[in-house]
Every structure is written in structure tokens, then in C-alpha cells.
C-alpha positions in Angstrom: 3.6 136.8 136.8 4.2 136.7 133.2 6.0 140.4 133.3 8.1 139.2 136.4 9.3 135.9 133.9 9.6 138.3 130.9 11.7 140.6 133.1 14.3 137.5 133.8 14.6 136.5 131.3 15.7 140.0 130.1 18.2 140.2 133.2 19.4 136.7 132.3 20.5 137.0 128.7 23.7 138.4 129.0 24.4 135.6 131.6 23.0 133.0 128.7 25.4 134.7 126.5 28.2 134.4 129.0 27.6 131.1 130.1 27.1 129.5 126.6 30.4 130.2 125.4 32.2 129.2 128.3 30.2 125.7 128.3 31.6 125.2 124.9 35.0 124.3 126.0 33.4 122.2 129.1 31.5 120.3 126.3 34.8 119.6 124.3 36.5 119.0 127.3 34.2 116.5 128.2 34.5 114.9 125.1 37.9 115.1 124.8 37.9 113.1 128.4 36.1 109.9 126.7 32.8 110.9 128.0 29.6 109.8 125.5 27.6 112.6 124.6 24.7 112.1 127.6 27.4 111.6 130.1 28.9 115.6 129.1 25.6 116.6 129.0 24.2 115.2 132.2 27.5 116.8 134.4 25.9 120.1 132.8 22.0 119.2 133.6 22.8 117.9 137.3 25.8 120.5 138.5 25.2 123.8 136.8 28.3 124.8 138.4 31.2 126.3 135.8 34.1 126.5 138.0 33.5 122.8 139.9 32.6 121.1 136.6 36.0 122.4 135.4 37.7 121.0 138.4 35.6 117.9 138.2 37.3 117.1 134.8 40.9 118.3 135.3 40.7 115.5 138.7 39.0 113.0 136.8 41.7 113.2 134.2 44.5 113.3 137.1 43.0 110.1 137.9 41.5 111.5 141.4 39.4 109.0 143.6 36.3 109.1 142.9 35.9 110.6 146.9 38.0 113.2 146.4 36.9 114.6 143.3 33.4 114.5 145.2 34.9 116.5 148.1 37.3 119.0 146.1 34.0 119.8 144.4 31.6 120.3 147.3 33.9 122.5 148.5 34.7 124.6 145.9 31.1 125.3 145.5 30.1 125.7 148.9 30.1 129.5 148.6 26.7 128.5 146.9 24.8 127.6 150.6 25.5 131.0 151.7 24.7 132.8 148.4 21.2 130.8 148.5 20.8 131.7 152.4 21.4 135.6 151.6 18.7 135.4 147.7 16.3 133.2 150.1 15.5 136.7 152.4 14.6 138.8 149.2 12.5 136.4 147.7 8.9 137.9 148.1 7.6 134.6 149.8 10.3 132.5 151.4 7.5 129.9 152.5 7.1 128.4 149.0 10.1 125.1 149.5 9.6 124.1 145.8 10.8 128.2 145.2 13.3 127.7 147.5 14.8 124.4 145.5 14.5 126.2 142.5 16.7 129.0 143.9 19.1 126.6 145.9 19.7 125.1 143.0 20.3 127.7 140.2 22.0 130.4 142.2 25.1 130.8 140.7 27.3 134.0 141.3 26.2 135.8 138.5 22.7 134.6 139.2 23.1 136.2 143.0 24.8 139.4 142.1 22.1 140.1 139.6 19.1 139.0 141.7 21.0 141.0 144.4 21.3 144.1 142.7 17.3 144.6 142.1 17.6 146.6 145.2 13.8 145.0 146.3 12.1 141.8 146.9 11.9 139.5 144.1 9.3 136.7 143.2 9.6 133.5 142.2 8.6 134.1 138.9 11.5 136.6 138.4 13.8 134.2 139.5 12.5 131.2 137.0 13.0 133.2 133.9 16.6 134.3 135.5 17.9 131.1 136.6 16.5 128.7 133.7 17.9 131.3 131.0 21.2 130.9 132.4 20.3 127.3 132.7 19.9 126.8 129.0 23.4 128.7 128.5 25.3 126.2 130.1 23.6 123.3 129.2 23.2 124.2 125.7 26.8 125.7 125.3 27.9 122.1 126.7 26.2 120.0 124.1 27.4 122.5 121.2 30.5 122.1 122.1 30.7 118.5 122.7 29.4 118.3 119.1 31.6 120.9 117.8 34.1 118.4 119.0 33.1 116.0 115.9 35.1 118.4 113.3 37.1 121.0 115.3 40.9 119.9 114.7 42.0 117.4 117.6 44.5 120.3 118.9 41.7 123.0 119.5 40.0 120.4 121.5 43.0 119.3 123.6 43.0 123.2 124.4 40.4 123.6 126.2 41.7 122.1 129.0 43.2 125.5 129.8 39.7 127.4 129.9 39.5 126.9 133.8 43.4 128.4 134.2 42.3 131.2 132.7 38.9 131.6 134.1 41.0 131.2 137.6 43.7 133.6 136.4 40.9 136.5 135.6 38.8 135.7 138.9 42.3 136.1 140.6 43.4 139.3 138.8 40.5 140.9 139.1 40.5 140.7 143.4 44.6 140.5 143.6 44.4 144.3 142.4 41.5 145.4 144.6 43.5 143.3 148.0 47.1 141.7 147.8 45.9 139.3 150.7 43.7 137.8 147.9 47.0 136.5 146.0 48.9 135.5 149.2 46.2 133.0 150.5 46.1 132.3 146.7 50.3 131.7 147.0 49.8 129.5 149.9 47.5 126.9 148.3 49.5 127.4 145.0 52.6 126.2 147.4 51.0 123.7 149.5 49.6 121.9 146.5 52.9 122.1 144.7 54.6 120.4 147.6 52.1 117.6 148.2 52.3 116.3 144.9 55.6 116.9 143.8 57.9 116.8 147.2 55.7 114.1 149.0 53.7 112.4 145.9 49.9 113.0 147.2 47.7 112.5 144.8 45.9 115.3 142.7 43.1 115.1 144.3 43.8 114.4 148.1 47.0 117.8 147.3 44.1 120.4 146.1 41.4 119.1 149.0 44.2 119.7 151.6 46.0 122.8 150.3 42.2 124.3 149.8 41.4 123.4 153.5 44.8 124.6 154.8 44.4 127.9 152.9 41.3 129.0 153.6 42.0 128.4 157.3 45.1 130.6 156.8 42.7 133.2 154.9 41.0 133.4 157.9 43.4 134.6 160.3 45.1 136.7 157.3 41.8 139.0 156.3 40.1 140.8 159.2 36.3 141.0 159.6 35.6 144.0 157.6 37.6 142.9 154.5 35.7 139.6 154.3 32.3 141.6 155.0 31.3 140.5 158.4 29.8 143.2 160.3 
């Protein structure tokens, strides 16, 4: 057991390393958002979820319903219930439903496509020392940045808020070259989003849950079974 932990936490480094320095601007965005220093920390604690918490902030600070900033983030992150389903048949006992929390929980996609990767069954142990070293990143990158917040000048804090733009512009570059379908469904919820607010004055949140919905609907008569890796 021990080697199985040591052996995650190995795996999980580079993801602590990743995660902690993309926290930091979540934890100055938070603070920058009037949030005391638990509230920023406990997004971090009870999410664990980069891209949502991102979104989270940028409705809350649209002034999004409460409701709809629930629902833009549930969906966002839904992806997570299938990447859970697929880690949950190479865990090396799937019985255990405390594991299976544990995995639910702190499957993220870096999480999955390393866990994936092992090429064999993997125990629980493997997956604590992956997932909680990962963990601490984000948490601990949040609460260093919301402190680094006290004496960074106010201008590098406003900019943060532009972390989750790029971190969308990357993800998006990165597929858009591999398949141009990618950036059309991308184009459609760009447009649809565009219009609701600004042509028929829908609010942020309400605009990004329908143009989401709308687009991934069109996505799914756009991409054919093989390109979205259904056999």
C-alpha cells in the first residue's frame, strides 16, 4: 500500500505543480470578487473543479442568479460523471463505495488521463496519493494567491480575471487544430451567447446555460460517432 501511495504521489506532482499556479489567480480572483479569505478557500476545498470555479466567478460577478450559476456549472463539469464511470472499471476493487467517493470526487481530467494511462488496474491507494496531491495544488495555490492579493498591485489582481479566457483559448487551440468541427460548435455557442445578451438582453447566466445546451445539441449532429469515440 505504502509503494502504491508513494507511486501517486510521484504521478501527481506535476499535476500539483500545474494546478498550484493556476489556483493562484482563482485565489486573487476570488479576492478580488469581495470574498473573505474562507469563503475563496472553501469554493476550492468543496469544488476542485478549475474550469467551473472560473466560470462560477465570472457569473457571480455578471450578477448571475444564484440558479443559474448552479446549473452553468453542473454542466460544465458534467464530463466528470463519465470520466468517474470509465476510472471506476480499472480500479482494482470497484466494491469499496468510500474508494469510489474518493475517486468520484477527485477525478479531474488530468487526474483521469493519468490514472488512464497506467495501462492496468489501479488501487485505491494509488489513487489517494494521485488525487489528494493534486488536491493540495489547487487548494493551496488558492489560498496563496488570495494572500498574495494583500501586496500584489490592484491592477495584477484585476488581471486575473482573464486566466479562464486563456485557459479556454489553449483548450480550444489545442482540439481546433486536430478537428475544425471543434471551433464551429465552439462558433455557435460563441454566437448564440453573443445574441442573447446583446440583441435580446438575457442575462449572463440564463445566455451561457442556453447557448451551451443549444450547442452541444448542434455538436451532436455535427461530429459522427467515431470522431466523438463511440464505438
Amino acid at each position: 500500500m505504502g509503494k502504491d501511495i508513494r507511486m501517486g504521489i510521484r504521478d501527481g506532482f506535476p499535476i500539483f505543480l500545474g494546478y498550484f499556479t493556476t489556483a493562484l489567480a482563482f485565489g486573487l480572483l476570488t479576492r478580488t470578487s469581495g470574498f473573505t479569505f474562507v469563503q475563496g478557500v472553501l469554493v476550492s476545498i468543496t469544488n476542485f473543479a478549475g474550469s467551473g470555479q472560473f466560470l462560477m466567478m465570472n457569473l457571480y460577478n455578471a450578477g448571475s442568479l444564484l440558479l443559474g450559476i448552479a446549473l452553468s456549472v453542473f454542466f460544465i463539469n458534467s464530463r466528470y460523471i463519465f470520466m468517474a464511470a470509465s476510472l471506476a472499471t480499472r480500479l482494482a476493487d470497484p466494491r469499496s463505495v468510500l474508494g469510489r467517493l474518493m475517486v468520484g470526487f477527485g477525478t479531474t481530467d488530468e487526474v483521469f488521463a493519468v490514472a488512464s494511462l497506467k495501462g492496468h488496474k489501479v488501487s485505491y491507494a494509488y489513487m489517494a496519493g494521485l488525487i489528494f496531491t493534486s488536491y493540495a495544488g489547487w487548494v493551496g495555490g488558492t489560498a496563496a494567491g488570495y494572500i498574495a492579493g494583500s501586496f500584489l498591485p490592484e491592477v495584477i489582481q484585476k488581471a486575473s480575471v482573464i486566466t479562464i479566457y486563456a485557459m479556454f483559448a489553449s483548450l480550444l487551440g489545442g482540439e481546433a487544430s486536430r478537428l475544425m468541427k471543434v471551433l464551429l460548435v465552439a462558433l455557435v455557442s460563441a454566437a448564440l451567447n453573443s445574441i442573447f445578451i446583446l440583441g435580446i438582453g438575457i442575462s449572463t447566466g440564463v445566455s451561457f446555460l442556453a447557448s451551451l445546451l443549444i450547442a452541444t445539441v448542434a455538436g451532436a449532429f455535427i461530429y459522427t460517432d467515431e470522431e466523438a469515440g463511440i464505438e
